[in-house]
N, C-alpha and C positions, 0 to 999 in steps of 0.2 A: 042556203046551202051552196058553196063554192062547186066549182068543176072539181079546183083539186082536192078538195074531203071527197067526191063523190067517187074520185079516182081512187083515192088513198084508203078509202070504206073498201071499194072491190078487190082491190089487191089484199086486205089483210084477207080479206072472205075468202079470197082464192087460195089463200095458201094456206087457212085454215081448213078448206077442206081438204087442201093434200096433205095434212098433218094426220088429219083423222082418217084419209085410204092408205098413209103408210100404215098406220097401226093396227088398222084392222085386216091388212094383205100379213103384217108381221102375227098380230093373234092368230088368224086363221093358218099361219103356218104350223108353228107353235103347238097348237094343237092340234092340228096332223100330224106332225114327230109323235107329240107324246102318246097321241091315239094308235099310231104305228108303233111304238117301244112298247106301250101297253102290251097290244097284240101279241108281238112276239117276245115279252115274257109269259104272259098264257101260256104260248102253244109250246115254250120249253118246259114248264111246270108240269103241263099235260102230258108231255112226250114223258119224263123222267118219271112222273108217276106209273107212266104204263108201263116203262123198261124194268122199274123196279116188281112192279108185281109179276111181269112176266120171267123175272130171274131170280122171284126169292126164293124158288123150289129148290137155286142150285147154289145158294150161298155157305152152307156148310156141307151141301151129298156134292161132293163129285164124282161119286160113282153115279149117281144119276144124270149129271150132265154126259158121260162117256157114253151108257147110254142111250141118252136122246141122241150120238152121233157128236160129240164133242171128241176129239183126239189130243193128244199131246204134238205139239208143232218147237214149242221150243223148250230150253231147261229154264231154270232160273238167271233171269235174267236183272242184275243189279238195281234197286230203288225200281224197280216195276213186277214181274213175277214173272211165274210159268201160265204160258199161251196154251189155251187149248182151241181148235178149230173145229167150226162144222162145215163140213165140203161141200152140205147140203143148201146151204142158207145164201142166198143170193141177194144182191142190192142193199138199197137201207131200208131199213124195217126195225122200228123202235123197240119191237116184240119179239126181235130174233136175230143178236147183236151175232154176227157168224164169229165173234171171237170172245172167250170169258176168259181174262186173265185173276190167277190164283196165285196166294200167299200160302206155303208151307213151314210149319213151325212143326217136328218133332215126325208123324204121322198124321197129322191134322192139317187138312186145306180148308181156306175160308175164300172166299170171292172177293175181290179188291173192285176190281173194273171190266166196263166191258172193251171191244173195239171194234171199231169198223173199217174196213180197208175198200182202198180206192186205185185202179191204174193211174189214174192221172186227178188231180185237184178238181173238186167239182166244181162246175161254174158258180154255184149257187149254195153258198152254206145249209147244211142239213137245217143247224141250230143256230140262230144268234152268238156270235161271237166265235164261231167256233177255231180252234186253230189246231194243226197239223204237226201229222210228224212222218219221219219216213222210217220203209224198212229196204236196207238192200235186197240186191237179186241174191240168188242163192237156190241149199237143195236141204231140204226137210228128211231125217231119218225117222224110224217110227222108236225109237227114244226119246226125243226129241232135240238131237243134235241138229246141230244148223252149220252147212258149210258153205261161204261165200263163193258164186259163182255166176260168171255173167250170162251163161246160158244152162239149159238143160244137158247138154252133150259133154258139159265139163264136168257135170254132177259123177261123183264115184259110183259102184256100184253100191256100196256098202260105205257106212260113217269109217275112213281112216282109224278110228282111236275105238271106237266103240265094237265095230263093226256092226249094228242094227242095219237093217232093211232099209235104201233108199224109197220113200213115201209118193212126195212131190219136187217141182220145182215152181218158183215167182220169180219173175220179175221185180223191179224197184217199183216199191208200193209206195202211196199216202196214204197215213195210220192216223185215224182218229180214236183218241183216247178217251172215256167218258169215267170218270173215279166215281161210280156211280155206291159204292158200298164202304171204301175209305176214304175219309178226308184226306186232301192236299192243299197245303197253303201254299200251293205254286198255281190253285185253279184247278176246275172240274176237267178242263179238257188236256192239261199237265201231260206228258208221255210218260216222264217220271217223279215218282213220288219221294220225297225223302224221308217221310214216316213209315214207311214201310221196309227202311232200312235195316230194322233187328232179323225180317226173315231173310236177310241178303245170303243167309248160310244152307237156309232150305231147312 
C-alpha cells in the first residue's frame, strides 16, 4: 500500500464524512420546519374550533349578541358587512372576537366574520399567516354612521346626515379579519369578501 492510496483512501473518507454531516445538519433542519409548521397548524385548527363554538350562539340571534354587549359601530359596509363592537372585550382572545361582523338580506342577519383590532401591528402574528388590514381614525354614531376624523374634537356632536348620538371615537387601527362563518376565496384573513356581494344592499 503506496503513501499516495493511503493519502487518497483518507481524503475520500474525509469528505465523505462531510457529505453525510451535511445531510443530516440538512435532515435535522428539515424536520424542525416541518415539526414547527406542524405545530402551528394545530394551534390554528384549535384556535378556529374554539372561536367557532364560542360564536355559534350568535350566528343567526343578533339580538343576542346586542345583548351580550355587542353594538352597531358601522352600516353596511361593501363586500364585508355591518360591525358590531363590544367595548367590553379587550386583547386577543379566541373566545371573545370584540368585533362580529354581519350580512343582512331582507330582516335576516347571519354572522360572516369576526375581527380583531390592534393600535399598532403586533410584533408577533396572533395566527400563522396572518395578514392585516386598517381602519382610519374617525367618530362612531350610535346608528352606526362613521365620520372620518383625525381626532376626537373634530368629531360632530351628532352624525351630519343622520343626526344619531355621537358614541365614540379611534384612532387608525390594524384590523384583523377572520371569515370564520363565510367562505372567501381571497383567504380566511381577506378584509373583504366578494361572495358576499348580493347583501351589498342590506
Amino acid at each position: 500500500m503506496t503513501p499516495r492510496f493511503i493519502m487518497r483512501t483518507a481524503i475520500v473518507g474525509l469528505a465523505f464524512i462531510a457529505v453525510v454531516s451535511v445531510m443530516a445538519a440538512t435532515g435535522s433542519s428539515a424536520t424542525r420546519n416541518v415539526t414547527k409548521t406542524t405545530a402551528a397548524s394545530s394551534t390554528l385548527s384549535t384556535d378556529i374550533a374554539q372561536a367557532r363554538l364560542a360564536t355559534a350562539k350568535y350566528v343567526s340571534n343578533l339580538a343576542l349578541a346586542k345583548k351580550d354587549g355587542y353594538m352597531i359601530i358601522t352600516k353596511m359596509i361593501p363586500n364585508m358587512g355591518f360591525h358590531y363592537l363590544n367595548p367590553n372585550v379587550k386583547g386577543f382572545n379566541v373566545k371573545k372576537p370584540p368585533i362580529l361582523v354581519y350580512e343582512k338580506k331582507g330582516t335576516t342577519y347571519n354572522l360572516a366574520a369576526l375581527e380583531w383590532v390592534f393600535t399598532s401591528k403586533p410584533a408577533k402574528a396572533p395566527w400563522p399567516g396572518a395578514k392585516y388590514g386598517s381602519f382610519g381614525a374617525g367618530c362612531h354614531y350610535a346608528d352606526g354612521s362613521f365620520v372620518p376624523a383625525a381626532t376626537q374634537d373634530a368629531c360632530p356632536k351628532t352624525d351630519p346626515q343622520s343626526g344619531a348620538a355621537f358614541t365614540f371615537w379611534h384612532p387608525l387601527l390594524i384590523t384583523l379579519h377572520v371569515w370564520l362563518w363565510y367562505p372567501n376565496p381571497s383567504g380566511i384573513y381577506a378584509s373583504t369578501n366578494s361572495l358576499v356581494s348580493p347583501f351589498n344592499g342590506g
